[in-house]
C-alpha positions as CSV (number, residue, x, y, z in Angstrom):
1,X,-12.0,23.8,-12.2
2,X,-9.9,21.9,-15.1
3,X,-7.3,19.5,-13.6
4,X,-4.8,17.5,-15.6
5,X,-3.4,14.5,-13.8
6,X,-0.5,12.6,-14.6
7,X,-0.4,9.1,-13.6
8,X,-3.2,6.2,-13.3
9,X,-2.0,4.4,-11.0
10,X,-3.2,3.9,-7.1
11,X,-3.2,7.2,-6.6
12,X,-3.3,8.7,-9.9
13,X,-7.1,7.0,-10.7
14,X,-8.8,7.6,-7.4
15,X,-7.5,11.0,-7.2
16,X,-9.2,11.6,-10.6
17,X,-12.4,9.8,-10.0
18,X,-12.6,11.8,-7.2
19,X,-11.9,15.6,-8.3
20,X,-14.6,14.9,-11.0
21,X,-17.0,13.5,-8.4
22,X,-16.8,16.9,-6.7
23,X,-17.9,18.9,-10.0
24,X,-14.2,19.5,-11.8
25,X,-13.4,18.4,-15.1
26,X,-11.0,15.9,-15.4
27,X,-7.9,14.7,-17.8
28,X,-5.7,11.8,-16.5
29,X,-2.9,11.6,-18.4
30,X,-0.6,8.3,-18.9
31,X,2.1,7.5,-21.0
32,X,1.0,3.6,-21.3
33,X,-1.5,3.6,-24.5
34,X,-3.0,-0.2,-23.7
35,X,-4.0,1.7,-20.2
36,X,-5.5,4.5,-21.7
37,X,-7.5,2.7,-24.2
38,X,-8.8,0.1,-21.6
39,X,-9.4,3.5,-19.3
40,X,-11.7,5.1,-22.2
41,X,-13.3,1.9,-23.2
42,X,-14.7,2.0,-19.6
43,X,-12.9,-0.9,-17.9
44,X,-11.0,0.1,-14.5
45,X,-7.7,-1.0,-14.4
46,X,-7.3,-1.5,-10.7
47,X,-9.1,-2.8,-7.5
48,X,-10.5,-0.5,-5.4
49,X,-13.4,-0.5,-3.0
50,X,-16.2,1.5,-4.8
51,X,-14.1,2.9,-7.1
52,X,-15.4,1.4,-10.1
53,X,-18.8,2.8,-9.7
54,X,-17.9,6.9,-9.5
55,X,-15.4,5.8,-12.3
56,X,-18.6,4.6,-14.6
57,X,-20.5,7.6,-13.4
58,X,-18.2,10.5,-13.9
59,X,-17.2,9.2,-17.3
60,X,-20.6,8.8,-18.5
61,X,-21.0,12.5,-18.1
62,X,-18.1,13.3,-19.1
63,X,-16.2,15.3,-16.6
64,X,-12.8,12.4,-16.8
65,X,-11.5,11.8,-19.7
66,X,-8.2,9.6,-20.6
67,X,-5.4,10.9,-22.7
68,X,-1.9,9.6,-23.6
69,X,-1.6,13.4,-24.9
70,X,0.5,15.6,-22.5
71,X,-0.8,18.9,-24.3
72,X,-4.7,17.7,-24.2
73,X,-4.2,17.3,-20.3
74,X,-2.2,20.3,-19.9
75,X,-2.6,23.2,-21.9
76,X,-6.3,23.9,-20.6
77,X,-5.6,22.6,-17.5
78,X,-6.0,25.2,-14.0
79,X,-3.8,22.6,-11.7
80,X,-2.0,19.4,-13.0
81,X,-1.5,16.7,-10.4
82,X,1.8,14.8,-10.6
83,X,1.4,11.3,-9.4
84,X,3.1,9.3,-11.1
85,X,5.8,6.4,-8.9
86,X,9.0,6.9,-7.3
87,X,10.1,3.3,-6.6
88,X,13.3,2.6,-5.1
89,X,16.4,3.3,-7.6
90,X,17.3,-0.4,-8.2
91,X,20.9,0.7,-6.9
92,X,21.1,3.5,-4.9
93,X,17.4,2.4,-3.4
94,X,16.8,6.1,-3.1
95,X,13.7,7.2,-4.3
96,X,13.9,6.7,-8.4
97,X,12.6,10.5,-9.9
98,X,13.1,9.7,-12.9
99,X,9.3,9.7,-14.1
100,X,8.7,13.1,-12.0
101,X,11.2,14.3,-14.1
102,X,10.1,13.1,-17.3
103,X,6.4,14.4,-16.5
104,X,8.0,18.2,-15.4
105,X,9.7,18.3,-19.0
106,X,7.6,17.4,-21.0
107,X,4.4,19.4,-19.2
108,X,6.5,22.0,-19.4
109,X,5.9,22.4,-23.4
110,X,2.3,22.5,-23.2
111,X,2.2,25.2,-20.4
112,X,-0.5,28.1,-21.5
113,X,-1.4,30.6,-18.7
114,X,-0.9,30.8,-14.8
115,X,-0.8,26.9,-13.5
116,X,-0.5,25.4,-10.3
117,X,1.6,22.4,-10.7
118,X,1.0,19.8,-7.9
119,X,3.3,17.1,-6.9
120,X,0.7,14.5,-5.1
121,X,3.6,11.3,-5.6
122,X,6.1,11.1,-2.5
123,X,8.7,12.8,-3.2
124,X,12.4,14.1,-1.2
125,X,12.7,17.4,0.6
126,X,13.4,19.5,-2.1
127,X,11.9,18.3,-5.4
128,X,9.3,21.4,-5.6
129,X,12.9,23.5,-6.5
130,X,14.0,20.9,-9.2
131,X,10.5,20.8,-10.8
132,X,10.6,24.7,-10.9
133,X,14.2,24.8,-12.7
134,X,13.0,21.4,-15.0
135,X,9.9,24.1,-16.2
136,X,11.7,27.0,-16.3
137,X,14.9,25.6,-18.5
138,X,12.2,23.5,-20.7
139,X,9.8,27.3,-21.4
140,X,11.4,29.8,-20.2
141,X,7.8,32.0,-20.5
142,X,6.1,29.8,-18.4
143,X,3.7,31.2,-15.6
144,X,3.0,28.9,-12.7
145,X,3.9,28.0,-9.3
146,X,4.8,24.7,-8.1
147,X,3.0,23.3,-4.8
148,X,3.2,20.0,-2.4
149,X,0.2,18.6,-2.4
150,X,0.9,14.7,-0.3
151,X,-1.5,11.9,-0.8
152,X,-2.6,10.1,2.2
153,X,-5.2,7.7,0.5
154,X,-4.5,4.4,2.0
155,X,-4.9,1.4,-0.6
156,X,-8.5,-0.7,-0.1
157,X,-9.7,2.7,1.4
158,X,-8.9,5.1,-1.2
159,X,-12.5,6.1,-2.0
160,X,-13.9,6.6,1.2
161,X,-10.0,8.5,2.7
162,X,-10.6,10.7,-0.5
163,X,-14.0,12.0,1.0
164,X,-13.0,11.5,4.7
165,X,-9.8,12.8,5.3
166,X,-8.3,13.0,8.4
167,X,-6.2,16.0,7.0
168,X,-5.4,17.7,3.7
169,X,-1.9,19.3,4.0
170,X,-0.7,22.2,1.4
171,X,2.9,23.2,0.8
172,X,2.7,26.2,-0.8
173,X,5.6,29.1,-0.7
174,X,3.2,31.1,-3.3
175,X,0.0,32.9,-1.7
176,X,-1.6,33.2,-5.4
177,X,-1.2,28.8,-5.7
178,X,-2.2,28.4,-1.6
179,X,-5.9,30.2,-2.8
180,X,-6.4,27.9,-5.9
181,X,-5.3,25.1,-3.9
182,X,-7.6,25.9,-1.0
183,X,-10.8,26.5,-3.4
184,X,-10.1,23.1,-5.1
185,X,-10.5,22.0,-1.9
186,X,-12.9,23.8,-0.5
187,X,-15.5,20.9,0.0
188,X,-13.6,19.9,2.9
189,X,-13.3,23.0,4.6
190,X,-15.9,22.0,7.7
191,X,-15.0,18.4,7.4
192,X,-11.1,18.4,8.1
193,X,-8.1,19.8,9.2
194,X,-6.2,21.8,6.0
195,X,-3.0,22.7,6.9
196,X,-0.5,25.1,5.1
197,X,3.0,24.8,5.7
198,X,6.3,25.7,3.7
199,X,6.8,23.4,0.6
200,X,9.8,21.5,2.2
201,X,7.7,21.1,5.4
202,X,5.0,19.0,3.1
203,X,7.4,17.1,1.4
204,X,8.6,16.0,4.5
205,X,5.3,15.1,6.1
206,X,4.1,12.3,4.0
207,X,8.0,10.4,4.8
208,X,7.9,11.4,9.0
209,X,4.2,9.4,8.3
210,X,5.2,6.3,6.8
211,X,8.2,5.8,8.3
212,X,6.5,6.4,11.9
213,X,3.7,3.7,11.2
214,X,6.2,1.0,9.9
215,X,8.3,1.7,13.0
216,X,4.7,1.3,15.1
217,X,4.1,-1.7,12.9
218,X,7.8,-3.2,13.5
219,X,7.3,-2.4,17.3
220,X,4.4,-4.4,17.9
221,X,5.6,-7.2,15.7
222,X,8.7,-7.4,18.1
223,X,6.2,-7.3,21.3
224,X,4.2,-10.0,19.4
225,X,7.4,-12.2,19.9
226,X,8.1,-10.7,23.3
227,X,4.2,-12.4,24.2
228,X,5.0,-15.9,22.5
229,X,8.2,-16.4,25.4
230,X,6.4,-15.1,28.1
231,X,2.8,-16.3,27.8
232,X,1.4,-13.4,27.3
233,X,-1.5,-12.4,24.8
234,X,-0.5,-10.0,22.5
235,X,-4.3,-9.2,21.3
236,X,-5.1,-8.1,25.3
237,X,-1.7,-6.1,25.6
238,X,-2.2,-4.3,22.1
239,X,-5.9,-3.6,23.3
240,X,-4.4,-2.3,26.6
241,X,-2.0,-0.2,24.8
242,X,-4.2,1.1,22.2
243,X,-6.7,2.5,25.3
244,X,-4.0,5.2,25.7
245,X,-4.8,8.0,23.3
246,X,-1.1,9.2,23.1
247,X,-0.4,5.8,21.7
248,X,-3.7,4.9,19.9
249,X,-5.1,1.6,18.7
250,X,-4.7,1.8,15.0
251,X,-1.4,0.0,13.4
252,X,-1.2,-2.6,16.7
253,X,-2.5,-5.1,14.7
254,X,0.8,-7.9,14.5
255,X,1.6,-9.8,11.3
256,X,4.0,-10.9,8.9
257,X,5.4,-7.7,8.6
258,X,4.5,-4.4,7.0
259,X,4.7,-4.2,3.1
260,X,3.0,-2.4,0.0
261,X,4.2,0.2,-2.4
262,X,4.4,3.2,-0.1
263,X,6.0,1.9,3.8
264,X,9.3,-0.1,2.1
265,X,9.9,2.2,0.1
266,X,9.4,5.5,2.0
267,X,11.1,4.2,4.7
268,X,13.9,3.2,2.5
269,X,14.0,7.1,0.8
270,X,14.0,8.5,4.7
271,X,17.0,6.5,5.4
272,X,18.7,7.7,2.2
273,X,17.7,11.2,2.6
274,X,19.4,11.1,6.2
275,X,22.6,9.8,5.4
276,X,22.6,12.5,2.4
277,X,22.3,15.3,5.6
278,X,24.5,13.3,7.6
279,X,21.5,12.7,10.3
280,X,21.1,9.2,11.9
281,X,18.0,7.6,12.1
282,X,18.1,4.6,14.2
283,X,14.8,3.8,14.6
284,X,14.2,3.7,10.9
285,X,17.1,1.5,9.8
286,X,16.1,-0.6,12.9
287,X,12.8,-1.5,11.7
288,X,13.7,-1.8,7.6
289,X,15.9,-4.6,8.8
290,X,13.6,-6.1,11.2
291,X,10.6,-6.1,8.9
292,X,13.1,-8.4,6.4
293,X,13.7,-10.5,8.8
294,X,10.1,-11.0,10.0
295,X,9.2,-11.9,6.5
296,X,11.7,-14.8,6.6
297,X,10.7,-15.9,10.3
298,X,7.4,-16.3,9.1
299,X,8.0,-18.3,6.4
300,X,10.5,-21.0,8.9
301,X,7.4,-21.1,11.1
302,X,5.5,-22.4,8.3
303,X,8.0,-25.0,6.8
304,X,9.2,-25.8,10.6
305,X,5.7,-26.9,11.3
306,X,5.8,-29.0,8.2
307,X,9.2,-30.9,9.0
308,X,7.5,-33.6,9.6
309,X,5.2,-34.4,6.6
310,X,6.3,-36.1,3.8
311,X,5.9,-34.1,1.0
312,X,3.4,-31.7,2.5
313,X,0.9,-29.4,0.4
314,X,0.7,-25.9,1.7
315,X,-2.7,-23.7,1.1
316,X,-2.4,-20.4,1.2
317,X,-4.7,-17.7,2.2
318,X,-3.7,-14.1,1.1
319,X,-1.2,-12.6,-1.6
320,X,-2.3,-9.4,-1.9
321,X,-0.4,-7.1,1.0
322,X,-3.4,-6.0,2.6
323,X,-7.3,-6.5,2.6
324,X,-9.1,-4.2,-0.1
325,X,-6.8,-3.8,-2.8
326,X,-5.1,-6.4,-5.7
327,X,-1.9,-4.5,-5.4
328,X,1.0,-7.1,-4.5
329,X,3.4,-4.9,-4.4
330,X,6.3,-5.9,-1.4
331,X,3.6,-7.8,-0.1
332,X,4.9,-9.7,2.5
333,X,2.0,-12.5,1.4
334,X,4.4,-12.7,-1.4
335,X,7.7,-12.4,-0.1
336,X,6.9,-15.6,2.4
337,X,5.3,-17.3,-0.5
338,X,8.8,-16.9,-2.9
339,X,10.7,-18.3,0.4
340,X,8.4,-20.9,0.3
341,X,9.2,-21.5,-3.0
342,X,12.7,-21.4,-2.5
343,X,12.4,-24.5,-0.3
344,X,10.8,-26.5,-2.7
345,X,7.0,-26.2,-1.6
346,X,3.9,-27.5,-2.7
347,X,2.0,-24.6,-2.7
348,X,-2.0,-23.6,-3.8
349,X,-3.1,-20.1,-3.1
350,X,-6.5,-18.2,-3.3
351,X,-7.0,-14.0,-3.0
352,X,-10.3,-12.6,-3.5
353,X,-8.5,-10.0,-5.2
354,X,-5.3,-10.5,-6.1
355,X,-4.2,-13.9,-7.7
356,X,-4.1,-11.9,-11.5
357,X,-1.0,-9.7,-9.9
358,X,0.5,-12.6,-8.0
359,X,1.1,-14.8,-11.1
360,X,2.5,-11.7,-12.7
361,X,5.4,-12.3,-10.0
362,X,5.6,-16.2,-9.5
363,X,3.8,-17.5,-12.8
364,X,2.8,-21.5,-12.7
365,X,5.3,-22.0,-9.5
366,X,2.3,-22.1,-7.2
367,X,-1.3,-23.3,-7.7
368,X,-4.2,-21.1,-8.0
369,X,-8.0,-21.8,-6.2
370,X,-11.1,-20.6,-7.6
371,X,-11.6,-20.3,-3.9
372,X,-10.8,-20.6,-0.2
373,X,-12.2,-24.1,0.1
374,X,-11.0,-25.1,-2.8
375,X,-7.2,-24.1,-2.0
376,X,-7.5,-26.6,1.7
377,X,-8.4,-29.7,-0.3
378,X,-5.9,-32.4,0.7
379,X,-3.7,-29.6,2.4
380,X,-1.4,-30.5,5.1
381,X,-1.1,-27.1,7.0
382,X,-3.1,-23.8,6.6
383,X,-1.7,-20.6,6.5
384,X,-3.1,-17.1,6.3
385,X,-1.2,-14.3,5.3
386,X,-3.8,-11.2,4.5
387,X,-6.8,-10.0,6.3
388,X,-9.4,-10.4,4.4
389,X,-12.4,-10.5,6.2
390,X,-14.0,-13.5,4.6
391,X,-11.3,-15.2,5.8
392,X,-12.5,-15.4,9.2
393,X,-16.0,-16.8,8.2
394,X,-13.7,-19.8,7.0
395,X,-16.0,-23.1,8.4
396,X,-13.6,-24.4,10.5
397,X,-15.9,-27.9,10.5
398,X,-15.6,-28.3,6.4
399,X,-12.1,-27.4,6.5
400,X,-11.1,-30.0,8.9
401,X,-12.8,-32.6,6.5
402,X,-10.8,-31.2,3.4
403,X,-7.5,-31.1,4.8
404,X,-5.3,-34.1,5.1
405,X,-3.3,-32.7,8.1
406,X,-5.0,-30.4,10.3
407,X,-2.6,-27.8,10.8
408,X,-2.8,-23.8,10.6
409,X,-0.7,-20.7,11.0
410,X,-2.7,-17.7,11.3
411,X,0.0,-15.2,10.5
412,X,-2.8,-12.6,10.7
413,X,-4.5,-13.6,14.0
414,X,-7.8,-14.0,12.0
415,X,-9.2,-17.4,13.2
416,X,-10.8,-18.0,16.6
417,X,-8.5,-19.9,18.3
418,X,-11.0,-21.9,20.6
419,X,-13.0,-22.8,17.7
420,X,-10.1,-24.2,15.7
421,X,-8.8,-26.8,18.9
422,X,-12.9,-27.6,19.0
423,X,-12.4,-28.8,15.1
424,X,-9.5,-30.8,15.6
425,X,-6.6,-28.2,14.1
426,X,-3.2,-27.5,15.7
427,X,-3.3,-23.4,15.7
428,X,-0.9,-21.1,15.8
429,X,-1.2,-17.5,15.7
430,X,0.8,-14.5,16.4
431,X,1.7,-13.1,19.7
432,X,0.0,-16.0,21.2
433,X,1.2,-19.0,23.3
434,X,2.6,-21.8,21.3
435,X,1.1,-25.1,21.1
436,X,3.2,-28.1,21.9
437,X,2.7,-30.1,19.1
438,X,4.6,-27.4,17.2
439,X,7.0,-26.1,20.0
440,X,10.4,-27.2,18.6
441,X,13.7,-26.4,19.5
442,X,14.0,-24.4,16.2
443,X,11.5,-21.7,16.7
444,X,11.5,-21.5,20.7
């Protein structure tokens, strides 16, 4: 099958690379020409865990190809893929469409033959009817239907949740788009669920899904606290929870807060969509606040455990939002680092992944390590702020020897507490009983 997709981005690229992997030919379309040429030169322009080799491959035989042509990707194509971003209008903080709509005008033009138009980006209830009027206005002649087609590819897993589903929903009002749409997909037929539901239903789905798992996230943040006044654990209560299969273990993980380019800003659109049908969401607006506020607790923790150090020198481990991806988009790494900032910090950070992104936000006002070890030398205080997993084969032992003060705040629960007291450190983590030495009247 020939598919056109528009947009390179997270979801754009690995939603190419992966089409072509399964046999299709493959046009991703993007309006940024620097992109494009660095795309067809054969260098990737984003992280992702073994993306870089199906990229390499599927290129080299040439079913994906790079355009910055709209007609090239479109006028041959059997299904174009809309994925292009919806980031919050800077002022409304609804859900921006602008690009959606700039992509359903101009593919419009280039429209030969029945197509299935698929919006893959995140869009409101209701955007598969604007597209349709956008095309129609823009070629009146037109023949093609217009589906929802979600993404649920979660960033640092994108490969593998491209060819491991847990579900493939369809919204399709048009039986003739619902069969092309199934066949494109029908690899996963005896692997997943695929479910086909009304158009507004789909669009739905993907914002009910974000918006539950930051409120899940928010939750267990706010029991994390809960644990750290009463003495409890929150690592053996989350396990305990996590046993019951209504509530499941996945997303009980506490942290600085939930961040990224899809849960802030999703949850943000739900909110905006309610008010515009005069429904309240509660829940929702309760944990978009509470997440902000997280962000901010987390960095007092850090400077309140600092107080008093003269001058101290904060490493930090983490700017990237999560493990497996360079994306530091509302990462709440970054959003503690820039309040760190704001306070006048000394500050030297290392990401596997993501330090290239992270200047791109703060430039020279933090310090960059070639690695972890590197970023503790004559550090005062230790915090960790994403999950990479080589994080928690830091050697406690050589880390005690680098660092001037022998303090750390695990803000993702990653270090072994036991082993960090055996080497000396003062440890903190979350959800977890607070040690004296840092038990101040401030954050009790």
């Amino acid at each position: 099958m020939k598919i056109g997709i528009i947009g390179t981005g997270y979801v754009g690229l690995p939603t190419g690379v992966g089409l072509a992997e399964l046999g299709n030919n493959v046009i991703c379309i993007d309006s940024n020409k620097e992109k494009i040429e660095s795309l067809n030169s054969g260098k990737i322009t984003l992280y992702e865990d073994g993306l870089e080799e199906l990229f390499i491959k599927n290129q080299k035989n040439g079913r994906l190809k790079f355009t910055t042509s709209m007609k090239e990707g479109v006028e041959s194509a059997d299904v174009i893929i809309i994925a292009v971003g919806t980031p919050p209008h800077p002022v409304t903080k609804e859900a921006d469409m602008q690009y959606i709509y700039a992509a359903a005008t101009e593919l419009a033009k280039h429209l030969r033959g029945y197509t299935v138009i698929a919006t893959k980006s995140t869009v409101p209830v209701g955007t598969g009817d604007e597209i349709e009027q956008l095309i129609k206005e823009n070629n009146p002649t037109a023949d093609f239907d217009v589906i929802s087609l979600p993404e649920f590819l979660r960033e640092g897993f994108a490969v593998r949740d491209f060819f491991n589903p847990d579900r493939i929903i369809i919204g399709a009002d048009s039986p003739k788009a619902l069969e092309i749409i199934k066949k494109l997909y029908k690899p996963f037929e005896s692997k997943t669920n695929i479910l086909c539901v009304k158009r507004r239903s789909s669009e739905t789905i993907k914002y009910a899904s974000n918006a539950f798992l930051a409120i899940k996230i928010h939750y267990i943040n706010e029991m994390a606290d809960f644990c750290e006044k009463t003495g409890a654990d929150i690592t053996e209560v989350a396990r305990g929870m996590g046993l019951d299969n209504r509530i499941g273990s996945k997303f009980l993980n506490p942290g600085p807060g939930y961040g990224g380019s899809c849960f802030p800003k999703d949850t943000m659109a739900m909110a905006k969509m309610a008010e515009k049908y005069n429904v309240e969401m509660t829940l929702i607006n309760a944990a978009i606040e509470g997440n902000q506020n997280r962000k901010k607790e987390m960095a007092k923790r850090i400077l309140t455990a600092t107080e008093d150090i003269k001058n101290p020198k904060i490493a930090v481990l983490g700017l990237a939002f999560k493990d497996g991806t360079d994306d530091c988009r509302k990462s709440p790494a970054m959003d503690i680092v820039c309040n760190l900032i704001q306070s006048g910090a000394d500050i030297t950070a290392y990401d596997p992944k993501a330090m290239a992104n992270a200047y791109e936000l703060v430039g020279d006002k933090i310090k960059y390590a070639d690695n972890m070890y590197d970023c503790l030398k004559n550090a005062d205080i230790l915090t960790i702020l994403t999950e990479w997993s080589e994080f928690k084969t830091l050697d406690l032992k050589k880390a005690s020897k680098l660092m001037r003060h022998k303090v750390i705040i695990d803000c993702r629960n990653l270090i072994d507490k036991k082993s960090a007291l055996k080497n000396g450190f003062i440890y903190r983590g979350i959800g977890k009983k607070i040690p004296k030495k840092i038990l101040k009247e401030k954050i009790k």
